[in-house]
C-alpha positions in Angstrom: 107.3 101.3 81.6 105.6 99.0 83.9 102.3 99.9 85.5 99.8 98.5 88.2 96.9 99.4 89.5 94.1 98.7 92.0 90.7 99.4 93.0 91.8 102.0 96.0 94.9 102.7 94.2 94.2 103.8 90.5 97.5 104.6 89.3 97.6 107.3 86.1 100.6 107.1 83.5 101.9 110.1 82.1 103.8 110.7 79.5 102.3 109.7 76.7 98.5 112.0 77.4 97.3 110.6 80.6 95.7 113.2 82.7 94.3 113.4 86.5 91.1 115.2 86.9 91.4 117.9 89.6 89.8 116.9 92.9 88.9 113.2 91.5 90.5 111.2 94.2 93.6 109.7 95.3 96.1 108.2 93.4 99.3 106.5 92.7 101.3 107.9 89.8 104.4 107.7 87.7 106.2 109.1 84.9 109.4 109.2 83.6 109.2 113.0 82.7 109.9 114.6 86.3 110.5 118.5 84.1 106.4 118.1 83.3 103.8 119.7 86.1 101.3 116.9 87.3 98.4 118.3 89.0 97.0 116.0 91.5 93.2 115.9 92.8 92.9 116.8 95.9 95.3 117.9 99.3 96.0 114.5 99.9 98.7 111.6 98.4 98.2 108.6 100.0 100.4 105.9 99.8 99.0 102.0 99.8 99.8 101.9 103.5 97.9 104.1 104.6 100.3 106.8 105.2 99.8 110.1 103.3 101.1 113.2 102.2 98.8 116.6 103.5 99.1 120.2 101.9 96.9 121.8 104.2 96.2 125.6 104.6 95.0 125.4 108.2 97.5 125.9 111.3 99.5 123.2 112.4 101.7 123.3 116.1 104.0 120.8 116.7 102.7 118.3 119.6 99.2 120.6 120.0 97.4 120.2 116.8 95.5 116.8 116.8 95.2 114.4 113.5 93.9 111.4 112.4 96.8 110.6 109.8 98.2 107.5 110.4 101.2 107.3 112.1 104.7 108.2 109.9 102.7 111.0 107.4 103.8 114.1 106.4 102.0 117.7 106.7 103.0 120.7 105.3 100.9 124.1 105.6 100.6 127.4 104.0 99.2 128.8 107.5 101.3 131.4 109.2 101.6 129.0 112.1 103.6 126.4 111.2 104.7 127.2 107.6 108.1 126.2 106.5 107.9 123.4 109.0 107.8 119.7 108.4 105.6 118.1 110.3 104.9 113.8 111.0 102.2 112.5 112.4 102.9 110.6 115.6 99.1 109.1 114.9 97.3 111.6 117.1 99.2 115.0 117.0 101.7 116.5 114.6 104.7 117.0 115.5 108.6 118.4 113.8 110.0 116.3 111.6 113.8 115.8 112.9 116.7 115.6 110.4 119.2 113.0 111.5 
């Protein structure tokens, strides 16, 4: 397995021991083993574009609620409003994700 890394970006290998402390920051991982729980610090994965992944627990309604995740992310809550909803930021306000 071939593995990078970089200063904003730490990625963790697992696998073979490698841990990520909960709540540590963000990171970039991989593994071949997708049947093995990782636990990942924080509600956040961002990607090295600046796009991210949010597991909120706050409410989120589509084209009302305001963000600051860049354009293209994805939010999911566990909030009664709007769970079971995918959401994308538009790169001020969430809004339903559309299946095409």
């Amino acid at each position: 397995m071939t593995t990078t890394s970089n200063a904003a970006y730490p990625l963790e290998t697992f696998g073979s021991g490698g841990t990520i402390a909960n709540g540590s920051g963000n990171y970039l991982f991989t593994d071949g083993n997708t049947a093995a729980s990782k636990l990942v610090g924080g509600t956040t994965i961002l990607f090295p574009n600046g796009a991210g992944i949010y597991f909120v627990d706050t409410a989120i309604t589509a084209n009302s609620t305001t963000t600051s995740a860049v354009k293209g992310s994805i939010g999911l809550t566990t909030n009664a409003t709007g769970v079971g909803k995918i959401f994308y930021s538009d790169g001020t306000k969430w809004q339903y994700a559309a299946v095409s």
